[in-house]
N, C-alpha and C positions, 0 to 999 in steps of 0.2 A: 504494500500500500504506500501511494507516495507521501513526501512528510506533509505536516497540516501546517497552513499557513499562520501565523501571528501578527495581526494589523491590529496597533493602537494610534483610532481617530475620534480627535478634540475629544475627548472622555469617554468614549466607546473601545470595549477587547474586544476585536470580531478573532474567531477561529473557523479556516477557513482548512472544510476535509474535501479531501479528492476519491472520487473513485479510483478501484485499479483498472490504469490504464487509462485512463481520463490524465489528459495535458494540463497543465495548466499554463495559460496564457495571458500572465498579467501584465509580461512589460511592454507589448506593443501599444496597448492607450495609454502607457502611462508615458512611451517616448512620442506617442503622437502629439498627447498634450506638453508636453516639456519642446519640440518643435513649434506650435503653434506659442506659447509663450515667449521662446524665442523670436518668431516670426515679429509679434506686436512690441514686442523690446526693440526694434531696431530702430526707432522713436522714442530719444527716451521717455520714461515714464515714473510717473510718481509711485509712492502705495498705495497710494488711493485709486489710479489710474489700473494696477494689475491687482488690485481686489475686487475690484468690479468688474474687469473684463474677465476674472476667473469664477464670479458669479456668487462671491464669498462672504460672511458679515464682516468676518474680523481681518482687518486688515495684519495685525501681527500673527497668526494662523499663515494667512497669503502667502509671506513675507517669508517668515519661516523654515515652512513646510515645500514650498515651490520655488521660489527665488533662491534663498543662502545657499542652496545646494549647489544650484546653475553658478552661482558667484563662488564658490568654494573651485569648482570644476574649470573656472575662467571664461564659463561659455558667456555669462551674462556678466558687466561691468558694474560698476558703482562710479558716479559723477567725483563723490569727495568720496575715497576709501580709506581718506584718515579721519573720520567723520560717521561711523556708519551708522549711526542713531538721527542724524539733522534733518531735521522736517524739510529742508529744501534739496533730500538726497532723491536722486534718479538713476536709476536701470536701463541700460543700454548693453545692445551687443551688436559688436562688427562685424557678423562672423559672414556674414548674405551680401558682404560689400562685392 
C-alpha cells in the first residue's frame, strides 16, 4: 500500500490514503499553480495584489505558504530583500524575460 499523505492546512491534518496501485498525483497542480503565480509576478506585485489573485483571506497565509518558497528557490524576487516585512515590498520575477 503506498505511504499516506500528511497535509497540515491553516489549522486543518488532512491524511491522505491511497489505494494499491492508485498514483498519486499531487505535484502537477501544485506546479501549475506555482507557474501561473509566476506568470502574474512578472509585474511586480504587492501582498495584497497575490492574495487576491490566489483567491485567499489572509494575506500572511499567501505570502507564506506560496510566495517564500518561490523566493527561497530564487524563482520569485523581493523589491527591498533587506526589508522583507515593508509594507511597500513587491514580488517580481524575471525568469519569462
Amino acid at each position: 500500500m503506498p505511504q499516506p499523505e500528511f497535509l497540515d492546512e491553516r489549522g486543518s491534518f488532512i491524511v491522505k490514503l491511497y489505494k494499491y496501485g492508485e498514483e498519486k498525483n499531487i505535484s502537477k497542480p501544485v506546479e501549475i499553480e506555482n507557474r501561473e503565480l509566476i506568470l502574474f509576478c512578472k509585474t511586480p506585485r504587492t501582498r495584497k495584489e497575490i492574495c487576491d489573485y490566489l483567491g485567499l483571506s489572509s494575506v500572511t497565509y499567501a505570502i507564506q505558504t506560496h510566495v517564500m518558497p518561490l523566493v527561497d528557490k530564487g524563482i520569485i524576487k523581493m523589491s527591498m530583500p533587506d526589508k522583507p516585512k515593508s509594507p511597500k515590498q513587491l514580488f517580481y520575477t524575471d525568469m519569462f524575460e
